[in-house]
KETIVEX-376992 format. One record per residue (C-alpha): residue number from 1; residue in three letters; x, y, z negated. Coordinates in Angstrom, 2 decimals. Each point is the difference from the previous one (the first is absolute). Layout:
N
+-----+--------+---------+---------+---------+
! num ! residu !      px !      py !      pz !
+-----+--------+---------+---------+---------+
! NUM !    ALA !       X !       Y !       Z !
...
+-----+--------+---------+---------+---------+
end
This chain:
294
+-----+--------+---------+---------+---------+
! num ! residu !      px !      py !      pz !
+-----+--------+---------+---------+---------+
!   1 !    UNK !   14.79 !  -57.21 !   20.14 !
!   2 !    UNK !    2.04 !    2.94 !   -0.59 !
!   3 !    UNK !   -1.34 !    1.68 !    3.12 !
!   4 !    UNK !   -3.08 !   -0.69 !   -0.95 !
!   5 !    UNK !    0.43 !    1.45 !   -3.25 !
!   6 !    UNK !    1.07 !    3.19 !    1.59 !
!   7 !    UNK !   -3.34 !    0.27 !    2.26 !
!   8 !    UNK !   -1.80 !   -0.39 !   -3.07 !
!   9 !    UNK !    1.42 !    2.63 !   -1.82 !
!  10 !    UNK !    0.11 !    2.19 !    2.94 !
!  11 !    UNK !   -4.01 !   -0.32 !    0.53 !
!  12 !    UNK !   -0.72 !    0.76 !   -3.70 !
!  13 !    UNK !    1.99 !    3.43 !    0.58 !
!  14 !    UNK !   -1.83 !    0.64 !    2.87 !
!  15 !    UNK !   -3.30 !   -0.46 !   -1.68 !
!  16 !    UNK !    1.07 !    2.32 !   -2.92 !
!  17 !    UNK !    0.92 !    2.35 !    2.01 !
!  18 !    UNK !   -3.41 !   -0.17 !    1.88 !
!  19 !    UNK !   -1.57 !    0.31 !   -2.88 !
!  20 !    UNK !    1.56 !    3.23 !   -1.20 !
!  21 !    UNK !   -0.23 !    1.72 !    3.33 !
!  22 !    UNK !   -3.97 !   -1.06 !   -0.35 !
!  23 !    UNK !   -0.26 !    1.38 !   -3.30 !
!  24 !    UNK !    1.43 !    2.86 !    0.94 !
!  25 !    UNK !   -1.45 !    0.82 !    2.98 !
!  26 !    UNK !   -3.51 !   -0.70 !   -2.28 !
!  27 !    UNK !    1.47 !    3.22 !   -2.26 !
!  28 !    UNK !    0.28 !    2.08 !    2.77 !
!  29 !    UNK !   -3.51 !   -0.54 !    1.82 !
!  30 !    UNK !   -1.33 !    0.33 !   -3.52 !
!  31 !    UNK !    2.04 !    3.45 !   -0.80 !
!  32 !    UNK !   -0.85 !    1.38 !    3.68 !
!  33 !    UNK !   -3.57 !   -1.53 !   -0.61 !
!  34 !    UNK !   -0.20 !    2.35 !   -3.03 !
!  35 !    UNK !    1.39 !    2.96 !    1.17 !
!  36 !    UNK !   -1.83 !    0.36 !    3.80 !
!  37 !    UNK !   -3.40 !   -1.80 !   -1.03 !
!  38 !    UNK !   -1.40 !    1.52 !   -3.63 !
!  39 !    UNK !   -0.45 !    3.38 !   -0.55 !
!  40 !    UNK !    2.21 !    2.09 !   -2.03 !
!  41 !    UNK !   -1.94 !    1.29 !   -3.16 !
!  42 !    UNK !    0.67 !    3.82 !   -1.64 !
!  43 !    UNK !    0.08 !    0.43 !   -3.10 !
!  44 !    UNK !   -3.03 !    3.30 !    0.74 !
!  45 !    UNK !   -2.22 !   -0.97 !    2.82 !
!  46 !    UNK !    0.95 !   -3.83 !    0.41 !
!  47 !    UNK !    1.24 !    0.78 !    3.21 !
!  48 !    UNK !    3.03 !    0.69 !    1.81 !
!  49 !    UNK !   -0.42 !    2.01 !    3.07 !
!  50 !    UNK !    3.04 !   -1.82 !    1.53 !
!  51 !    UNK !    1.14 !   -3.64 !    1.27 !
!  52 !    UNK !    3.29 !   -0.20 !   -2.30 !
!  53 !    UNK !    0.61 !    1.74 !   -3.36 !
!  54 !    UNK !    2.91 !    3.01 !    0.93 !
!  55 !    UNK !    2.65 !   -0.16 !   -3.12 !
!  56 !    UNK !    3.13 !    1.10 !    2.19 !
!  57 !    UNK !   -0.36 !    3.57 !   -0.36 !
!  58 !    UNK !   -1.10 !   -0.78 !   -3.54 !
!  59 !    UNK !    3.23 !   -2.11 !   -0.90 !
!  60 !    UNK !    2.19 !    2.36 !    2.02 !
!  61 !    UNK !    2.91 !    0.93 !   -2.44 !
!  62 !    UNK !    1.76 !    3.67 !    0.53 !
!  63 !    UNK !    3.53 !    0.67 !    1.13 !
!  64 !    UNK !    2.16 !    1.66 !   -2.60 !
!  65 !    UNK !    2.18 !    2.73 !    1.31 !
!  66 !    UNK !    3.97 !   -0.80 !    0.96 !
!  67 !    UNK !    1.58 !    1.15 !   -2.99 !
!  68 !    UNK !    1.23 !    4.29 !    1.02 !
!  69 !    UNK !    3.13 !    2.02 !   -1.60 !
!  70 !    UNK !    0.23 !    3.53 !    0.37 !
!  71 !    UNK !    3.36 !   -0.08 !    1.37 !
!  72 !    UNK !   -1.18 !   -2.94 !    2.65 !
!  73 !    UNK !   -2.37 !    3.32 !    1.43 !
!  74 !    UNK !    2.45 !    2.25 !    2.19 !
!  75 !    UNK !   -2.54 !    1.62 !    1.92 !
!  76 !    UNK !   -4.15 !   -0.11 !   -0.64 !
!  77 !    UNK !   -2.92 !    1.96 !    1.70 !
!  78 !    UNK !   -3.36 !    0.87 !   -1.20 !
!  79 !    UNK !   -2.45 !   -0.22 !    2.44 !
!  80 !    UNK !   -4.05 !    0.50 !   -0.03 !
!  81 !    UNK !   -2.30 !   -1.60 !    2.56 !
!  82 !    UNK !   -3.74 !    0.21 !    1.08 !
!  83 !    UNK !   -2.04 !   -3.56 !    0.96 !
!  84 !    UNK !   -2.78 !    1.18 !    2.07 !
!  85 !    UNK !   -2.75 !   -2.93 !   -0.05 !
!  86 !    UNK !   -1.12 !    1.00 !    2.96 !
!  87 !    UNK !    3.01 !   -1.59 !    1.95 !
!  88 !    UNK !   -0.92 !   -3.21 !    1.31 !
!  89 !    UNK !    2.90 !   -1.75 !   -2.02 !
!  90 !    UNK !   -1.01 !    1.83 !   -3.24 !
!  91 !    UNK !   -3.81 !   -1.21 !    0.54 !
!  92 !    UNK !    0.25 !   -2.67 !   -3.28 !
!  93 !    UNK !    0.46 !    3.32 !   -2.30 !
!  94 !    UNK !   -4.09 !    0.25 !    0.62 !
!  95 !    UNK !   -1.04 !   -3.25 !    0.15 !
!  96 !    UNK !   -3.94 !    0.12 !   -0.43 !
!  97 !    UNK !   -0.12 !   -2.43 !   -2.82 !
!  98 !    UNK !    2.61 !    1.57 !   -2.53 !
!  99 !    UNK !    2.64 !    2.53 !    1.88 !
! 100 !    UNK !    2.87 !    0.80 !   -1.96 !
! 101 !    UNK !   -1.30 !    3.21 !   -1.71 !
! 102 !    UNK !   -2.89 !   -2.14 !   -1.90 !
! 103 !    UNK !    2.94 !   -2.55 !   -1.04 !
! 104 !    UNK !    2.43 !    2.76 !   -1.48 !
! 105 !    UNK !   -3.38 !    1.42 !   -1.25 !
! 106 !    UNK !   -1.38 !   -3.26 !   -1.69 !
! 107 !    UNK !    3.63 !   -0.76 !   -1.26 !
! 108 !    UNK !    0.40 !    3.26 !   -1.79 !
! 109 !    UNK !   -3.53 !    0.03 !   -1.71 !
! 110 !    UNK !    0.98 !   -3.30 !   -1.32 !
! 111 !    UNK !    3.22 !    1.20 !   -1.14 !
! 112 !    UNK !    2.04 !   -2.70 !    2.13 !
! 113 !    UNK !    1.98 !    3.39 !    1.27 !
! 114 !    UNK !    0.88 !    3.13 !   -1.35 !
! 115 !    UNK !   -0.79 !    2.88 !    2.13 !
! 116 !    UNK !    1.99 !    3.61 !   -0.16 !
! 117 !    UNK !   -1.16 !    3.60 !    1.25 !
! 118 !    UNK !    3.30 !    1.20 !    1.40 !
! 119 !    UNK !    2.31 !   -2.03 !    2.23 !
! 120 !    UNK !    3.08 !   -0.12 !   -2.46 !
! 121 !    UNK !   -2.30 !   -2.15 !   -2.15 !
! 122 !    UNK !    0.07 !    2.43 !   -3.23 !
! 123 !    UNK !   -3.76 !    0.40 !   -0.71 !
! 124 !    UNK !   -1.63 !   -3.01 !   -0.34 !
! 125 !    UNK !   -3.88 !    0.42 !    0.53 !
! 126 !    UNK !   -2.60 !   -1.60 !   -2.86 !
! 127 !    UNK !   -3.24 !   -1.73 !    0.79 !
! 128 !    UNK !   -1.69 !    3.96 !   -0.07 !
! 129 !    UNK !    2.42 !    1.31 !    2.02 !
! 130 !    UNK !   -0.36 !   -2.67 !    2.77 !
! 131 !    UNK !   -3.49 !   -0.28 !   -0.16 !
! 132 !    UNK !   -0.62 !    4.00 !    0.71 !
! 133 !    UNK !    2.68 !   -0.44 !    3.04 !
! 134 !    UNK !   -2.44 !   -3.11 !    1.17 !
! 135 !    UNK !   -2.92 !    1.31 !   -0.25 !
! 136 !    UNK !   -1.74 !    3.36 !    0.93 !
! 137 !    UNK !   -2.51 !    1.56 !   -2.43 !
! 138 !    UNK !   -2.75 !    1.53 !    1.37 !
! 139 !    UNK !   -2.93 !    2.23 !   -2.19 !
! 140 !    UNK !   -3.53 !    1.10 !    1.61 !
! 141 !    UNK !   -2.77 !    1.21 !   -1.90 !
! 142 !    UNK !   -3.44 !   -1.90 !    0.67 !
! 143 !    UNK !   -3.41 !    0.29 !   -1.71 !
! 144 !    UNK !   -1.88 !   -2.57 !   -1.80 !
! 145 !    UNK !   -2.97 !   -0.56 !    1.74 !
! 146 !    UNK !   -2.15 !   -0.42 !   -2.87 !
! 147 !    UNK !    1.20 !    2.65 !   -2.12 !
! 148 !    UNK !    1.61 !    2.55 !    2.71 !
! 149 !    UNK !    2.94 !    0.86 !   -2.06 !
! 150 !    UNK !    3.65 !    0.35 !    1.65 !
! 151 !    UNK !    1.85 !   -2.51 !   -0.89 !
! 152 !    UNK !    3.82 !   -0.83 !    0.78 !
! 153 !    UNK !    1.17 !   -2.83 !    1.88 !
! 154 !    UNK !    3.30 !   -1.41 !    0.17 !
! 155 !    UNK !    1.02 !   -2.20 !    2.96 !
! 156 !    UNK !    3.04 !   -1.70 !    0.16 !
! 157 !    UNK !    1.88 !   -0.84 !    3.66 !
! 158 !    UNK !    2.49 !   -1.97 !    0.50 !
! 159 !    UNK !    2.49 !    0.48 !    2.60 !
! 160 !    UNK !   -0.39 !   -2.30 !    3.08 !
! 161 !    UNK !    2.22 !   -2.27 !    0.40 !
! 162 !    UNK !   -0.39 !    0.54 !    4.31 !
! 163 !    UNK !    1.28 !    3.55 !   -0.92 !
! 164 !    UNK !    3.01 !   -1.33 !   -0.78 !
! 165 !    UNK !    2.17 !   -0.01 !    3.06 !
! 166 !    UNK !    3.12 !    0.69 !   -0.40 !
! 167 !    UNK !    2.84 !   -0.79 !   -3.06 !
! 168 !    UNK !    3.23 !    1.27 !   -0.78 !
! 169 !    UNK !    3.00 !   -2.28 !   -0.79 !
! 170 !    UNK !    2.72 !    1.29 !   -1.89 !
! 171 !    UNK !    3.49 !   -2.18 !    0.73 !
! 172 !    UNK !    3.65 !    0.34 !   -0.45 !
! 173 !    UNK !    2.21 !   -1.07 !    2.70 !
! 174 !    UNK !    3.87 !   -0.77 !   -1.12 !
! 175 !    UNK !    3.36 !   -1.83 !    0.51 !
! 176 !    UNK !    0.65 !   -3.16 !   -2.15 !
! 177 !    UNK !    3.78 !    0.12 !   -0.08 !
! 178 !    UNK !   -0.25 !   -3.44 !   -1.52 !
! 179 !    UNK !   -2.05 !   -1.02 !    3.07 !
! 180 !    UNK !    1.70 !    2.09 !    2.82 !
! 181 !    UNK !   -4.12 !    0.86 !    0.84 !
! 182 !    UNK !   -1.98 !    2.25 !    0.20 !
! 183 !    UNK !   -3.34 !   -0.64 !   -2.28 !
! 184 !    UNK !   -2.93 !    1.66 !   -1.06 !
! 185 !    UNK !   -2.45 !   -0.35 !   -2.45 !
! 186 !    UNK !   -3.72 !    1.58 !   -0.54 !
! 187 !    UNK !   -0.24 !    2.25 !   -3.35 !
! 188 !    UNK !   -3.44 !    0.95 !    0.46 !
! 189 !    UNK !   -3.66 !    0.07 !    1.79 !
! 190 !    UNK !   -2.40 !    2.05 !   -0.13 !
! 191 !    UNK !   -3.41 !    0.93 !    2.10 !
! 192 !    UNK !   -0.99 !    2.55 !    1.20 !
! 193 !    UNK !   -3.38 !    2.01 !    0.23 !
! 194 !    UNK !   -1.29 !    2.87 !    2.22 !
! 195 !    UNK !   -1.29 !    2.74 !   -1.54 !
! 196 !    UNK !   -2.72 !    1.97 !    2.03 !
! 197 !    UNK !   -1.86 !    3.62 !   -0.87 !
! 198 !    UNK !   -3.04 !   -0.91 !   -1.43 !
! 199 !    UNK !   -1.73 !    3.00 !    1.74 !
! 200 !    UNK !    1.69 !   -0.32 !    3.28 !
! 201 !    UNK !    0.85 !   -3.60 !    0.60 !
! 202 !    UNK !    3.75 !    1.06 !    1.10 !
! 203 !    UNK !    2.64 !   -1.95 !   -0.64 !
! 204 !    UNK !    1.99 !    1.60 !   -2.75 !
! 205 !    UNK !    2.84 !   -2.44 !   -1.27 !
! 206 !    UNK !    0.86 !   -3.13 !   -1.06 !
! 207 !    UNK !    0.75 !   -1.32 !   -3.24 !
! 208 !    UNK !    1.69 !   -3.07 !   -1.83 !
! 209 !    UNK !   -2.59 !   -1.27 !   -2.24 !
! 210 !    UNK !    2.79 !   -1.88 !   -1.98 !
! 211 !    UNK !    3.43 !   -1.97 !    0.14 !
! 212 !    UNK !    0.61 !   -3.25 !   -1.06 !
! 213 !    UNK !    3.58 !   -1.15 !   -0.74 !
! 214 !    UNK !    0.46 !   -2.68 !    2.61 !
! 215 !    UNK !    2.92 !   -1.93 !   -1.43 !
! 216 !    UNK !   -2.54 !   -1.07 !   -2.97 !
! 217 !    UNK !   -3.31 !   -0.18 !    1.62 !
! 218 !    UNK !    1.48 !   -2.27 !    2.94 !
! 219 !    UNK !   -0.73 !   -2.84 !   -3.18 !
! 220 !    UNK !   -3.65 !    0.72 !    0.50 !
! 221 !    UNK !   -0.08 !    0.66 !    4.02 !
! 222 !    UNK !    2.66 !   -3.61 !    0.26 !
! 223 !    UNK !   -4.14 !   -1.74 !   -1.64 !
! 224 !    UNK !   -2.01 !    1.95 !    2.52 !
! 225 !    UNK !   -0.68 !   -1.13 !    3.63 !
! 226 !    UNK !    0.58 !    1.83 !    3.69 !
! 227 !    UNK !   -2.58 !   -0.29 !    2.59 !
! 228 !    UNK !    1.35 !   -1.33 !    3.11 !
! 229 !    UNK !   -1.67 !    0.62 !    3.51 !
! 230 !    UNK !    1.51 !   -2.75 !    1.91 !
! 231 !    UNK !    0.10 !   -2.95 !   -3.03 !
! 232 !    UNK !   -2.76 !    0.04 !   -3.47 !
! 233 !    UNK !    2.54 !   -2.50 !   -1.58 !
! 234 !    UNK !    3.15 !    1.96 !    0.69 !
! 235 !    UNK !    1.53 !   -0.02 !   -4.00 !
! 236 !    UNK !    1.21 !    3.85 !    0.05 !
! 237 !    UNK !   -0.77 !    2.00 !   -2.99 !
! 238 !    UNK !    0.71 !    3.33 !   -0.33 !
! 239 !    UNK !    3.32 !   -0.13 !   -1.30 !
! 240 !    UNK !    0.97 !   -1.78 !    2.71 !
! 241 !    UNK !   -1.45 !    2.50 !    2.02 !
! 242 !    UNK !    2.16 !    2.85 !   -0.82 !
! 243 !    UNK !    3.60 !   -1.64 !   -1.11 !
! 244 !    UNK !   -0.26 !   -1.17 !    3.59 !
! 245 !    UNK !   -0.85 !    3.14 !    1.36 !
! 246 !    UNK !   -3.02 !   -1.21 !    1.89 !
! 247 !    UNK !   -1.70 !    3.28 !    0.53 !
! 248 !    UNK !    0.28 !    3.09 !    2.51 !
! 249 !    UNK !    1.11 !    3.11 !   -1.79 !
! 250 !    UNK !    1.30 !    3.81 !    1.27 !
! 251 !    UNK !    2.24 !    1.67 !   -2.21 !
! 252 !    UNK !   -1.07 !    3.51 !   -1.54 !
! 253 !    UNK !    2.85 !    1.02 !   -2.38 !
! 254 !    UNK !    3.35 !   -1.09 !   -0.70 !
! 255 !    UNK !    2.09 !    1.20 !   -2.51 !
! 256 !    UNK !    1.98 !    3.60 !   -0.31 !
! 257 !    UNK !    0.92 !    3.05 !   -1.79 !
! 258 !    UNK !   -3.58 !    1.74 !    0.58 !
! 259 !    UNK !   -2.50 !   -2.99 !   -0.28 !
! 260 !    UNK !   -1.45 !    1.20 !    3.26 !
! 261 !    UNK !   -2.16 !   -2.44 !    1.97 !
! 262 !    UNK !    0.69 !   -0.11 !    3.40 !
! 263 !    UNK !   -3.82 !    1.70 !    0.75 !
! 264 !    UNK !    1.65 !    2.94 !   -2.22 !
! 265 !    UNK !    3.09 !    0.13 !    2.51 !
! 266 !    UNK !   -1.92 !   -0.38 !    2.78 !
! 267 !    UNK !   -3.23 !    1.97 !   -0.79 !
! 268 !    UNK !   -1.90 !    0.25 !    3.53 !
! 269 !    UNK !    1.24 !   -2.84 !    1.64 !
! 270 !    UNK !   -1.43 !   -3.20 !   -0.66 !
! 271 !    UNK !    2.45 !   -2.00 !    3.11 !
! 272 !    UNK !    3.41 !    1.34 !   -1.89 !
! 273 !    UNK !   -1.26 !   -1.89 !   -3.28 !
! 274 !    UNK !   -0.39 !   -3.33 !    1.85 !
! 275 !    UNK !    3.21 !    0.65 !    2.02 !
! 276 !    UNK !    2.10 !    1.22 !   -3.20 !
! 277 !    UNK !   -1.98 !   -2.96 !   -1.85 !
! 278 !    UNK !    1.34 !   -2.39 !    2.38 !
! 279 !    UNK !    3.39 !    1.34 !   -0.16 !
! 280 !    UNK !    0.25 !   -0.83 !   -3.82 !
! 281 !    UNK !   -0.80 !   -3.40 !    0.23 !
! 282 !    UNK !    2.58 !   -0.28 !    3.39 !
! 283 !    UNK !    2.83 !    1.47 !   -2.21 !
! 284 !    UNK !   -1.58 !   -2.59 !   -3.03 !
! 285 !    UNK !    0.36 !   -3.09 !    2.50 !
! 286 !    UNK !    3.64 !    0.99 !    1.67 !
! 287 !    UNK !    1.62 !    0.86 !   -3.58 !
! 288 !    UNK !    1.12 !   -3.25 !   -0.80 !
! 289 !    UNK !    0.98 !   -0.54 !    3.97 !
! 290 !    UNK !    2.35 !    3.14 !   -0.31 !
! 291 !    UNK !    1.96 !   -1.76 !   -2.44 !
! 292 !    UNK !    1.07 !   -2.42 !    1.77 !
! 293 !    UNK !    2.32 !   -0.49 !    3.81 !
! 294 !    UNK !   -1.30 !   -2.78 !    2.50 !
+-----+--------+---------+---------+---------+
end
C-alpha cells in the first residue's frame, strides 16, 4: 500500500509539472507569436520600417569619468588630430542617411549641445551666430516680369553636409599615477570646411565651423546610432565610437612653446608631416613602456 501510495503521489507531480512546462511553453509561442508575426505600429506613419523595435542604443546609459586629482597627473600632452572621411575606416562619418555633421548640426539647433567659436571653449555661439556659420547668404537682383523693376533676392545655402570631410579632435593624453597608465581623453570636435575663391575656384583654406565640448555632448552622441558596413544591428553609438578609439586619425599639432603645427615646421614637405606625425603617436604609445624593465 505504501508503495503504492508513493507511485501515486509521484504521477500527480509529474502531471503538474507537465502542466507548467505546457503553460509555459504556450507563453512563449504566444510572446514569439507577437513579436515575429504582427506588425509593429509608429506612433507617425503606423509603420515601422524594421522587424524588431531598436531600444539598446536608446537605453544605453553613459560612463562617468574615473574620479582625477591634479597631483595623480605627473605628466599630460595636448594633442590635435584630423579624421579624414575619406579613409575607408572613417567612411560612417558620411553616412548617406545622417553623417555626423547633420547630427552635431541637428543637436545644436535643438539646443541638446552647446557649440563654441574658438577651441578653448570661451565664446559660445547663439542661434544667429550658428545659423550665419551654417548657412551661406547669397543676394542677386532679378526683375519682375510684370512690372520690370529690380528687385533683390535673398537666397539662403546651406553648407553640404558631403563637404564635410574631414574633423579635428582635440585630446589630452596623460599619466594616471593612481592607475600607473597612460590615458587620454577627447576635449573637443570640431568640422571642418574648405573654403574656395569664389572667382577662381582655388582652394584657399580650411576652416572649423565650430567646437563642441566632447566630454558633455558624448550624453547626446551615447542616444545616437553608428552605421556599420559589415552588421545593420551592430549597437554602437557614437560615444562608443570615439572612447574606443574606433576611427583612423593623423596627428597635425601637438603641444609646445610656439603653437606651431607641424605643416608650419615643415612648410613644403607634406611626407615629413606624416613621418613627424607618426613619430608623436610612437613616442605617445612607448611612454608608459619606458617606465617600466621586462
Amino acid at each position: 500500500m505504501k508503495y503504492l501510495f508513493f507511485l501515486f503521489l509521484f504521477m500527480c507531480a509529474l502531471d503538474i509539472n507537465a502542466q507548467d512546462d505546457d503553460f509555459f511553453l504556450r507563453a512563449e509561442e504566444e510572446e514569439e507569436l507577437k513579436e515575429s508575426s504582427q506588425f509593429i505600429q509608429d506612433d507617425l506613419t503606423g509603420y515601422y520600417d524594421d522587424i524588431v523595435t531598436r531600444s539598446l542604443i536608446e537605453d544605453n546609459r553613459v560612463l562617468e569619468y574615473e574620479p582625477l586629482r591634479e597631483l595623480d597627473v605627473l605628466w599630460e600632452r595636448r594633442i590635435w588630430r584630423v579624421i579624414d572621411t575619406r579613409e575607408k575606416m572613417n567612411l560612417s562619418f558620411r553616412h548617406h542617411e545622417k553623417p555626423l555633421f547633420s547630427l552635431m548640426k541637428e543637436m545644436a539647433e535643438n539646443g541638446d549641445i552647446r557649440v563654441f567659436r574658438d577651441e578653448s571653449f570661451k565664446e559660445p555661439l547663439n542661434l544667429d551666430d550658428l545659423a550665419g556659420l551654417l548657412n551661406r547668404i547669397d543676394t542677386s537682383v532679378v526683375y519682375d516680369p510684370e512690372t520690370y523693376e529690380e528687385q533683390i533676392k535673398i537666397t539662403k545655402s546651406p553648407v553640404d553636409p558631403e563637404s564635410i570631410m574631414r574633423y579635428r579632435v582635440k585630446e589630452v593624453w596623460y599619466f594616471d599615477k593612481k592607475l600607473s597608465k597612460v590615458n587620454v581623453r577627447i576635449l573637443g570636435i570640431a568640422p571642418i570646411k574648405d573654403v574656395f575663391d569664389e572667382t577662381t575656384g582655388e582652394f584657399k583654406y580650411e576652416q572649423p565651423l565650430f567646437w563642441v565640448y566632447y566630454p558633455k555632448a558624448r550624453y547626446k552622441f551615447a542616444k545616437h546610432r553608428v552605421a556599420n558596413d559589415f552588421n545593420d544591428i551592430a549597437p554602437m553609438s557614437w560615444y562608443d565610437l570615439f572612447e574606443s578609439r574606433f576611427f583612423a586619425s593623423y596627428i597635425y599639432k601637438a603641444s609646445n612653446s610656439l603653437g606651431l603645427r607641424l605643416q608650419d615646421i615643415y612648410p613644403d614637405s607634406d611626407y615629413d608631416v606624416l613621418l613627424e606625425s607618426e613619430i608623436i603617436k610612437r613616442e605617445l604609445f612607448n611612454w608608459e613602456h619606458d617606465l617600466w624593465t621586462y
